[in-house]
C-alpha positions in Angstrom: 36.4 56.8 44.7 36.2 54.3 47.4 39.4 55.5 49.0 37.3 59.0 49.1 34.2 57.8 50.5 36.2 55.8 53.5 38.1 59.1 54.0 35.4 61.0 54.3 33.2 58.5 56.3 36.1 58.3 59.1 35.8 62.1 59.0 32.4 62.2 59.2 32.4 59.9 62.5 35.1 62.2 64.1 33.5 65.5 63.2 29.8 65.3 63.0 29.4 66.7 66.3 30.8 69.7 64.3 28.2 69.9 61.3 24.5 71.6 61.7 21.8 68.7 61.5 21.1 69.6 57.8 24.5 69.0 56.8 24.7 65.7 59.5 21.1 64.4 57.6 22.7 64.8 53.9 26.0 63.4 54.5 24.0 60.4 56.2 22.1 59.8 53.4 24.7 60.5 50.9 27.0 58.4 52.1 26.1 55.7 54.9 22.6 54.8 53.7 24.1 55.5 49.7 21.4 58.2 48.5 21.6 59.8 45.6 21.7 63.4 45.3 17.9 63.2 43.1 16.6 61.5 46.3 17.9 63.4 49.0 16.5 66.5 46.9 12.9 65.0 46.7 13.2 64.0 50.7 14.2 67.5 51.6 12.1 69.4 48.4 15.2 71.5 47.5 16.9 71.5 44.3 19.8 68.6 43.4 21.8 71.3 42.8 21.4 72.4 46.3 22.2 69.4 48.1 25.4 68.7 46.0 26.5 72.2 47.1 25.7 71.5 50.8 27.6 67.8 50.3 30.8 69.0 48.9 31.0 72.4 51.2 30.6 70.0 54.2 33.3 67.9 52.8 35.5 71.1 52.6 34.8 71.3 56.1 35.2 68.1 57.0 38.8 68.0 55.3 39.6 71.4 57.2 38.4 70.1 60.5 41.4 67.3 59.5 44.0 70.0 59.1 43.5 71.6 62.0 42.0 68.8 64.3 44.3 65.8 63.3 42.2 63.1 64.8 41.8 61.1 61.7 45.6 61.3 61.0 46.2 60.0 64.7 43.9 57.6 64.4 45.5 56.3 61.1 49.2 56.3 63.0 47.9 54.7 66.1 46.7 51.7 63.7 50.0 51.4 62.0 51.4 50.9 65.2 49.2 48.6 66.8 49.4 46.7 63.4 53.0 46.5 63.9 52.8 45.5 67.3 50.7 42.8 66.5 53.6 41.7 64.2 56.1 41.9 66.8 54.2 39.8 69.4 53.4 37.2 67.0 57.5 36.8 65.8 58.6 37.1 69.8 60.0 40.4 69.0 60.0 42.0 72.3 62.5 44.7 71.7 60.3 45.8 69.2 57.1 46.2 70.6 58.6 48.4 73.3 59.7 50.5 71.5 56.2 50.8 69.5 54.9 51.4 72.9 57.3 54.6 73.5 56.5 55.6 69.8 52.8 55.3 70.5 52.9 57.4 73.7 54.5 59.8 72.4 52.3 60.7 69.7 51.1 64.3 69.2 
């Protein structure tokens, strides 16, 4: 569950811009200021039903904004290598972080 909710908070920050304000407001709630689905109902007077609907179609969205987007996935790969270049510089490996650097401008 946790490896979810930092998935979909990472996709959140790169698509929001994406989302209408009612789905920006629930996912907020839901999931950065940890709401449950009874009070985001009673803040918004609609129906629990109806905001776990809106939640887990926006997480649809979010997840095919990922498929077609990428960013997340990038972002993700451009950790690994810096992680690894980090490596590299600390054990004098020189030869290695170059060729991290060609692997990390040639990303798509």
């Amino acid at each position: 569950m946790l490896e979810k909710t930092t998935r979909i908070n990472y996709l959140f920050d790169f698509y929001q811009e994406l989302l209408t304000p009612k789905q920006k407001n629930y996912m907020e709630l839901y999931y950065l200021e940890d709401y449950s689905l009874g009070e985001i109902s009673e803040t918004y007077d609609v129906s629990r039903q109806a905001v776990y609907d809106n939640i887990r179609r926006t997480e649809a969205m979010l997840e095919e904004y990922e498929e077609k987007l990428g960013l997340y996935r990038r972002f993700e790969e451009q950790s690994r290598i810096l992680e690894e270049m980090r490596d590299s510089l600390s054990k004098e490996d020189l030869k290695r972080v170059s060729s991290l650097i060609e692997e990390l401008e040639n990303l798509d």
